[in-house]
C-alpha positions as CSV (number, residue, x, y, z in Angstrom):
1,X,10.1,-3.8,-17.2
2,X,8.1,-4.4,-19.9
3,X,5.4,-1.8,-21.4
4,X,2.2,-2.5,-23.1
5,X,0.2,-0.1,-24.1
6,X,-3.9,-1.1,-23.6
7,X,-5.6,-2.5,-27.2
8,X,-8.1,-0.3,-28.3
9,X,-6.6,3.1,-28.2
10,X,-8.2,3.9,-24.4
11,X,-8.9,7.4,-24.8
12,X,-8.0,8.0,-21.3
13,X,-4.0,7.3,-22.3
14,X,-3.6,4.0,-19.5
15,X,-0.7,2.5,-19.8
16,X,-0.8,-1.0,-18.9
17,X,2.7,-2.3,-17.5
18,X,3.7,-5.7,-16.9
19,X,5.0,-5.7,-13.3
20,X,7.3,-8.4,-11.7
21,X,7.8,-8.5,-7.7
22,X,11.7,-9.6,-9.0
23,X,12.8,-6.6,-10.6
24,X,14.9,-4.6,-8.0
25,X,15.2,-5.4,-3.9
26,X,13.5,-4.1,-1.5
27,X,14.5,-3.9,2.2
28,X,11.5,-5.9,3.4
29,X,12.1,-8.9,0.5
30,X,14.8,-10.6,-2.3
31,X,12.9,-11.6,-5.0
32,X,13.9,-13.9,-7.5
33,X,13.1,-12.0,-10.9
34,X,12.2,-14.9,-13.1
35,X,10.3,-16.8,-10.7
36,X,8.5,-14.1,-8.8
37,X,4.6,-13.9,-9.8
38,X,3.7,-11.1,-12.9
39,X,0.9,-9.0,-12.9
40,X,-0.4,-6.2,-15.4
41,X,-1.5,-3.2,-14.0
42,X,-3.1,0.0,-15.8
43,X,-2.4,3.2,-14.5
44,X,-3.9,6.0,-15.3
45,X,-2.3,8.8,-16.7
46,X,0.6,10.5,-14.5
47,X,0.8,8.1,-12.1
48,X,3.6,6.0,-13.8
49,X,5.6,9.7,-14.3
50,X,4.8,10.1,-10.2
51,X,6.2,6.7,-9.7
52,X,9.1,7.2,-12.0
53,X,9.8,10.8,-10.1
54,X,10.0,9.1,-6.6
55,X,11.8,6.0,-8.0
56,X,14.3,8.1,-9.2
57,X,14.8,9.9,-5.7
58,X,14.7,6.9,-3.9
59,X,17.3,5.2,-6.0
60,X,15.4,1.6,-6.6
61,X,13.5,1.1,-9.7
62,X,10.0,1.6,-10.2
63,X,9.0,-2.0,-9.6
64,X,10.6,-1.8,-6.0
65,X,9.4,1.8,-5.7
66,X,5.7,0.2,-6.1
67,X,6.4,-2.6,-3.7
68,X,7.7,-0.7,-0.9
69,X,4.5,1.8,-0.9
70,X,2.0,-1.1,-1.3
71,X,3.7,-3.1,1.4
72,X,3.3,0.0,3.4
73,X,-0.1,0.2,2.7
74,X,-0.1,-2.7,4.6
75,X,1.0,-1.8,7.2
76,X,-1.1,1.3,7.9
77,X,-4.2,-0.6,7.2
78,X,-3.3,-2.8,10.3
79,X,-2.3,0.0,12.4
80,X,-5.6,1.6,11.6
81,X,-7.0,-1.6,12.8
82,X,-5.0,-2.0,15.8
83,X,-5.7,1.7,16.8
84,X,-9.6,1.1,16.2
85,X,-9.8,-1.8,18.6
86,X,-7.7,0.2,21.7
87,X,-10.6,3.4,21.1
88,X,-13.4,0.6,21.4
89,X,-11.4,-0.7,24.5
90,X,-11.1,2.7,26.0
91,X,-14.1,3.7,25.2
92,X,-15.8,0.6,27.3
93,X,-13.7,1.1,30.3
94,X,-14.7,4.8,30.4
95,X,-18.5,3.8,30.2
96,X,-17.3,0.9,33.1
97,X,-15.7,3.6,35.5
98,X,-18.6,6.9,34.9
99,X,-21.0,3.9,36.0
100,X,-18.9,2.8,38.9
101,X,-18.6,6.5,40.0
102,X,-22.5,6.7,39.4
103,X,-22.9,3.7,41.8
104,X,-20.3,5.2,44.3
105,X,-21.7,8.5,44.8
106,X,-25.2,7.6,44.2
């Protein structure tokens, strides 16, 4: 991994690090470290140490300790989704029956 620090002396200490999806495997995905895509990310400060920390526990490097929790990220969002559509579902049968019942006992 390959560290930059930001030009300009950011007064807020970001470190900008160059990330490649290659470096390390994840469960989900084998990446191909030279070919994968790049991408420079700044972080604010003590979120690289965080990463680092839980890397560290986790026994991947950071690269693969990033892509695990964004592709999880993922996967909430549609959860999320999916649990959003089955309330507006329930919600419109419920309406459906209390009129039914309405109708039924008039």
């Amino acid at each position: 991994m390959q560290v930059n620090q930001p030009q300009g002396g950011n007064a807020e200490a970001i470190t900008a690090l160059k990330l490649s999806a290659g470096q390390g495997q994840t469960r989900a995905s084998n990446y191909a470290s030279r070919t994968a895509d790049k991408f420079v990310l700044r972080m604010p400060e003590g979120l690289r140490s965080r990463i680092e920390t839980l890397a560290c526990e986790h026994r991947r490097s950071m690269n693969a300790e990033m892509i695990v929790r964004l592709e999880r990220s993922f996967v909430v969002t549609d959860v999320v989704a999916e649990q959003a559509l089955l309330i507006r579902q329930l919600s419109a049968r419920i309406h459906e029956l209390e009129q039914q019942r309405e109708v039924a006992h008039g």
